[in-house]
C-alpha positions in Angstrom: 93.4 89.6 72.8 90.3 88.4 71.7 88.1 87.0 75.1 86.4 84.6 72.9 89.1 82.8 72.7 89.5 80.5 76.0 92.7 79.2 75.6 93.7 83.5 76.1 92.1 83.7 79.2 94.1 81.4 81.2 97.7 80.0 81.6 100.1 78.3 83.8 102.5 80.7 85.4 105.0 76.9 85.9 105.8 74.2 83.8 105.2 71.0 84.7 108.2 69.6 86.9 109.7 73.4 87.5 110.5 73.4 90.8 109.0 75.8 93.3 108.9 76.7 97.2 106.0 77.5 99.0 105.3 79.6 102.3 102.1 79.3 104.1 101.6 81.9 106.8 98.6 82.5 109.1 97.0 85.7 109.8 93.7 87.2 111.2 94.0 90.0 108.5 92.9 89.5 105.2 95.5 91.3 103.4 99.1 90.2 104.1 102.3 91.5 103.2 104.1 91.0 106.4 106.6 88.7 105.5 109.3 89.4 107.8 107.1 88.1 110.7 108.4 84.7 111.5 106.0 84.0 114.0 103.3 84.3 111.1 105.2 81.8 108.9 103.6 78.0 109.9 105.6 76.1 107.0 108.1 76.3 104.0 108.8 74.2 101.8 111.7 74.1 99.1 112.2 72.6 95.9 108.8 70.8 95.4 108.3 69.8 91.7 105.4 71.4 90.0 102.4 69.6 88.6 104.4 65.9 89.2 101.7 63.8 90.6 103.2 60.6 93.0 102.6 59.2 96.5 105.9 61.2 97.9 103.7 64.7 96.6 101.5 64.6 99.5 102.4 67.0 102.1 100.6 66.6 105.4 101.4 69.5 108.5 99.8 69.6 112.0 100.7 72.6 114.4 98.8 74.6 117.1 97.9 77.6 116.4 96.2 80.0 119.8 93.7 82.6 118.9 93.2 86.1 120.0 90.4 87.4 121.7 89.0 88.8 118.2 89.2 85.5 116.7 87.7 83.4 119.6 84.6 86.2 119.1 83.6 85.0 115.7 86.5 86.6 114.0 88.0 85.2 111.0 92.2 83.3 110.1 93.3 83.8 107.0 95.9 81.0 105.1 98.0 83.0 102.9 99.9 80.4 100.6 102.9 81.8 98.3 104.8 79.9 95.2 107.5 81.5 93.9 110.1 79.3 91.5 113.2 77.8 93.7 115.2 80.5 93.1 113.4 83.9 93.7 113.4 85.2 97.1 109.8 85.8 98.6 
């Protein structure tokens, strides 16, 4: 592969309309791989079509979220946001 070449260096994993699911979990470590916690899993979503652009696409979520000690003294949250096509488990 020849680096000068642009078009090499960078490429959709999806295609435009494939559909995919997302999980967004929260976490005060940077690194995550703790999938079984439920309690660290804030929202899922199933079946959302890549890359298609119109007003139902917008995804809005609110939720409360209470911080440890750590995190109340200047600590850092980390959003850790997965895609994965529809039908391959996490």
């Amino acid at each position: 592969m020849d680096p000068s070449q642009t078009h090499h260096l960078m490429t959709n994993l999806f295609h435009k309309g494939e559909s995919l699911d997302m999980w967004f979990y929260l976490s005060e470590q940077e690194k995550f791989n703790d999938f079984s916690n439920e309690g660290a899993l804030y929202w899922h979503e199933t079946n959302t079509p890549y890359a298609v652009w119109t007003p139902e696409s917008i995804r809005t979520r609110s939720l409360k979220y209470y911080p440890s000690a750590t995190l109340q003294n200047n600590g850092s949250l980390y959003a850790h946001v997965f895609f994965t096509r529809s039908e391959v488990d996490k």
